[in-house]
C-alpha positions in Angstrom: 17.4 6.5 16.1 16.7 2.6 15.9 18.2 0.4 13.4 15.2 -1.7 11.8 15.2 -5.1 12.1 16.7 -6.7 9.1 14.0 -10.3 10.0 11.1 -8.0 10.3 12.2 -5.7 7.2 12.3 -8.9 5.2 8.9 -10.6 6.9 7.2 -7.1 6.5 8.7 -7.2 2.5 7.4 -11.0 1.5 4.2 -10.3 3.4 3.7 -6.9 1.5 4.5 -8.6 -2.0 2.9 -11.7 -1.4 -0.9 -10.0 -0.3 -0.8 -6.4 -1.5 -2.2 -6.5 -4.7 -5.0 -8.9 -3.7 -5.8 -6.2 -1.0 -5.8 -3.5 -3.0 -8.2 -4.8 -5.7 -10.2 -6.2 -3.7 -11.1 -2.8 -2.0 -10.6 -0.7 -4.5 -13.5 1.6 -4.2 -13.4 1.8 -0.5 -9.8 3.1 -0.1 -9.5 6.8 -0.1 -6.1 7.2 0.1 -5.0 4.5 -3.4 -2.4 7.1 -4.4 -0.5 7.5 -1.3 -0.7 3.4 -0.9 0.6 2.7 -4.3 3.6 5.2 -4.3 4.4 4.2 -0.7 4.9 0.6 -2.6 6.4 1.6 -5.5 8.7 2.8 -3.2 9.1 0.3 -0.6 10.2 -1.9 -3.7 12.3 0.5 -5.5 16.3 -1.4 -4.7 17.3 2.6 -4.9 15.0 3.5 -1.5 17.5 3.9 1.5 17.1 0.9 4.1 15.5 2.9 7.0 12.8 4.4 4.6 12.0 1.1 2.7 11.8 -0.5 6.3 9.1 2.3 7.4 6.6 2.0 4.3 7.1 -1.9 4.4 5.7 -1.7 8.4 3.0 0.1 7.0 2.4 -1.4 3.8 1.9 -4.6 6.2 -0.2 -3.0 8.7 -2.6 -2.6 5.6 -2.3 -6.0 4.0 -2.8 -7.8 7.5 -6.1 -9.6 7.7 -6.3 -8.2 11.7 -5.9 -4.6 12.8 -7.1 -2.3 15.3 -10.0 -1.0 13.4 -11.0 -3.5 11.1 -11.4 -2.9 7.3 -15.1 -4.1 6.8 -16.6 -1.0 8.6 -18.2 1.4 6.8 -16.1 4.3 7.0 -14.2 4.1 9.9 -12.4 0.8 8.4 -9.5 1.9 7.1 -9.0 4.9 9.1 -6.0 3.3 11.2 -4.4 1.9 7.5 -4.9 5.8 6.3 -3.2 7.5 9.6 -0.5 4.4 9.7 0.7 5.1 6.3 0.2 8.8 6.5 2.6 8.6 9.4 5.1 7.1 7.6 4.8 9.0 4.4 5.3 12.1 6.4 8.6 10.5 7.9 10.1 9.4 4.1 8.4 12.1 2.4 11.9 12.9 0.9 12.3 9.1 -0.3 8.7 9.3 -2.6 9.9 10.8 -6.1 7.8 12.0 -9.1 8.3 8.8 -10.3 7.0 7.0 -7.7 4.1 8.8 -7.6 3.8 9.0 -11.6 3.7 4.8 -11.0 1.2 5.2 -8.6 -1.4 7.7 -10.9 -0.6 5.1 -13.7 -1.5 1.6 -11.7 -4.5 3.3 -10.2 -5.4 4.0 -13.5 -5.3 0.5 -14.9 -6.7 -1.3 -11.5 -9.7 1.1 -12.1 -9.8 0.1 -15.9 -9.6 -3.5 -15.1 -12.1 -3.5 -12.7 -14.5 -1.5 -14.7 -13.6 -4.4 -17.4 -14.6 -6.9 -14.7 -18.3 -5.1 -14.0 -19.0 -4.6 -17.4 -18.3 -8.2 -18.1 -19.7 -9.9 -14.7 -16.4 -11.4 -14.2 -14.0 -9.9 -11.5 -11.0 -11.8 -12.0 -9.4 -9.9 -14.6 
């Protein structure tokens, strides 16, 4: 098995942190799979994720925060398709890595970025 490549592992991680949050609200409503994408951070940034499983998610976190990707992300429907079977992939690969806190971190940010944008209708003003 491949060694990751500790450049791209740390290119992939600045990219991810830098962009995924602005990603992520910014389609909010149009990504099925929120859950999955926000444990698959919370544990691509957890320090106690093994190397080789924090390198997978982050080269799939990245695949989704990139601006370019084989099926791009404004079509209806079929737009994040490629993002969905990317990280699926590489969920199914680290599966072991994800734990019930992860995922309890995921449930609860989805619930506040769905709060705060609510906020932001309500109020006219998305920059909450």
């Amino acid at each position: 098995m491949a060694i990751p490549d500790p450049v791209r592992v740390e290119r992939d991680e600045r990219l991810v942190r830098h962009r995924f949050w602005q990603k992520l609200r910014a389609n909010l409503h149009r990504v099925p799979f929120l859950e999955e994408l926000l444990a698959a951070y919370f544990c691509a940034t957890d320090p106690a994720t093994p190397y080789r499983a924090k390198a997978i998610l982050l080269g799939a976190l990245a695949y989704f925060v990139l601006p370019v990707d084989a099926v791009p992300d404004w079509l209806l429907i079929a737009g994040f398709t490629d993002d969905a079977a990317v990280l699926a992939a590489a969920i199914h690969t680290v599966r072991t890595n994800l734990t019930p806190a992860h995922w309890g971190r995921a449930k609860q940010a989805l619930w506040t970025e769905a709060a705060r944008s609510e906020a932001g209708a309500e109020t006219g003003d998305d920059r909450l």
